[in-house]
N, C-alpha and C positions, 0 to 999 in steps of 0.2 A: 164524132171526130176523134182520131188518136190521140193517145194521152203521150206520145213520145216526141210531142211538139215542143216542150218546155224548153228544153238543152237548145233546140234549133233556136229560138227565139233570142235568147241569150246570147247563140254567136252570134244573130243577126246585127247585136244593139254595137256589137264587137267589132264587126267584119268592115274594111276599108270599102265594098261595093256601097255599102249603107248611102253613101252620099248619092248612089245613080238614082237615089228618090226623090233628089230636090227637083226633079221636074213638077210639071204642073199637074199633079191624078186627076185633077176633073175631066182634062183631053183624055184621059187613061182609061181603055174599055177594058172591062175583069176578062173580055175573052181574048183580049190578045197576052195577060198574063195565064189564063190558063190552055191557052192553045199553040200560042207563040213563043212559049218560053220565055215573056218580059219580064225582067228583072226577078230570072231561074238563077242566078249563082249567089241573092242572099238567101241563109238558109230557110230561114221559116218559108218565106215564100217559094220556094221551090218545095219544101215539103208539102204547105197545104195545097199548093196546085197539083202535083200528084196526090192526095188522096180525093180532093174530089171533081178530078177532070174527067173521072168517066161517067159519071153520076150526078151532077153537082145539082143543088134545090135553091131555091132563093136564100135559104137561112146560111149555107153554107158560103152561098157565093158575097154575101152582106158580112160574114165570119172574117173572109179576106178581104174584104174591101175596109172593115176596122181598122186590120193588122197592118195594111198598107199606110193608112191615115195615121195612126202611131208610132209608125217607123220615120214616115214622111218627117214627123214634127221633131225628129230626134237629126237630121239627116246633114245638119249643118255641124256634127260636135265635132269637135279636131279630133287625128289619131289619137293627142296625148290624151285628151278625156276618155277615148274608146280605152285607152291601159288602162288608165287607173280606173275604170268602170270594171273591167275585166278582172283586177287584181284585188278589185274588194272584198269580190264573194273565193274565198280559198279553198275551197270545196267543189266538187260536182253536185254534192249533194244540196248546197247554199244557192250556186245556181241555176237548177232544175227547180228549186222551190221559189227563186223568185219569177222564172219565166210561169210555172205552174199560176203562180198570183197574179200577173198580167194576162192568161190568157182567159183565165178566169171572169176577170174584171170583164176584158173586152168582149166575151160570150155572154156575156147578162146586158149591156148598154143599150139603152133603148134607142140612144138618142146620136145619130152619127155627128154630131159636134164632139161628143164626150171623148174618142179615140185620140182625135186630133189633142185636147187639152190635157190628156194624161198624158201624151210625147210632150207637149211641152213643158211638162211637171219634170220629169225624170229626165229631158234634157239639162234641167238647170241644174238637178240634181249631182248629173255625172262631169258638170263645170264645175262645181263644190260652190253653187249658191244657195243650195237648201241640202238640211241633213236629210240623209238617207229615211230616218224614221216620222220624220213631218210628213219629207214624199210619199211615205208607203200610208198613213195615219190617210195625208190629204185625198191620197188616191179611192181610200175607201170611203171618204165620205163626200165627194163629186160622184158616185157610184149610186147615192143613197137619195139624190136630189135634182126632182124636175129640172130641165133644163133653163125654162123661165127664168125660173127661183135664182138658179147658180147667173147670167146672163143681169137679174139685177142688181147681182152681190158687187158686179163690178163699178157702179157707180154710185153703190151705196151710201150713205152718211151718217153719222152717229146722230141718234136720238129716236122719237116717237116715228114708229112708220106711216102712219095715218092707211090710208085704204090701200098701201100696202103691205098692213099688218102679217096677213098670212104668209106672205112671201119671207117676210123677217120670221115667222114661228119656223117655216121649213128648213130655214137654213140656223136656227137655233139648233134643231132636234138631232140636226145634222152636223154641229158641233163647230161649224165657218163664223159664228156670230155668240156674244155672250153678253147676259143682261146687265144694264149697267142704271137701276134702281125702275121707279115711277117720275111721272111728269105730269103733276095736275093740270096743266091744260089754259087754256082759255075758256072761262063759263059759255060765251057766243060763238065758239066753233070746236063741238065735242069731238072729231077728230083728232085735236092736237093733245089730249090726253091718252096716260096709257103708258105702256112701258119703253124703255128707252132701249133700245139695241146698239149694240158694238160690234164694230168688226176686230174679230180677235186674231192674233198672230197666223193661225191658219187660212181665215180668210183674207188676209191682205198679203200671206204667202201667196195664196191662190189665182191673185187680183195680179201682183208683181209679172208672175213669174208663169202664168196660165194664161188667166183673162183678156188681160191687155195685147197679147199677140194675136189673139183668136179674130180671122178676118171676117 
């Protein structure tokens, strides 16, 4: 894929069309964005559907069905947050380098829930509910963790996980969750010992301002 997609991405998060995304993409067939011209005037998507509408392969065409899903979850921010999102980065250089970090993200994702949850990270973002540096922190570490894993951080609880231990190690390693000592347990049900996990600022960032919208 071209690497001169970053700057387009960027006006996209910008551009006033951004809102013709609140429709519903699930009705949304990728061949009538890449054949029909749907939704050609914002820009990423008009870039990536001319590079691979003459060619396209499943990777490529799963590439823009992300970009879509990540735009989608951004697609409600007002003008005023599209400025001040715009006027943050005061460089070309600033924003080429954060569209470069999104496209990034969304080209490794295994998992088509994860596009949708990183627009709604950096929607909150560009309302100034989260700083910029949590968002870019939190992005990379939803990037780093099963989808399961991230799916049961949202109803998580403080304490021993019991046979959901593993699930609390991934999202430890992954930096959403932090240990908050040992809990010897009941002797008649060894389960209930074991270490105590917490949801740390990032993952109740996460949980707020991600999880909870995710249908």
């Amino acid at each position: 894929m071209d690497d001169n997609l970053s700057l387009p991405l960027f006006e996209s998060i910008a551009d006033s069309s951004l809102s013709d995304l609140g429709t519903d993409l699930a009705e949304v067939a990728l061949d009538s964005v890449l054949d029909d011209g749907l939704f050609k005037d914002i820009p990423i998507i008009g870039a990536v559907a001319s590079l691979i509408k003459g060619g396209s392969n499943i990777r490529d065409r799963l590439y823009l069905k992300k970009i879509l899903m990540f735009l989608k979850a951004m697609s409600d921010i007002s003008p005023e947050d599209q400025k001040s999102f715009s006027s943050f980065f005061r460089t070309q250089k600033e924003r080429e380098r954060f569209g470069e970090s999104m496209l990034l993200l969304l080209d490794k994702m295994t998992d088509m829930n994860k596009p949708q949850l990183l627009g709604f990270l950096w929607a909150a973002c560009f309302k100034g509910e989260l700083l910029y540096e949590d968002t870019m922190r939190i992005s990379f570490m939803i990037d780093s963790v099963y989808w399961a894993d991230l799916a049961f951080l949202a109803n998580m609880v403080t304490g021993v996980q019991r046979e959901n231990t593993p699930l609390a190690e991934s999202l430890h390693r992954a930096g959403l969750v932090s240990l908050g000592g040992m809990d010897g347990g009941d002797a008649d049900d060894p389960l209930s010992s074991g270490m105590i996990y917490v949801v740390n600022h990032f993952g109740r960032s996460l949980v707020s301002f991600g999880l909870s919208k995710m249908s």
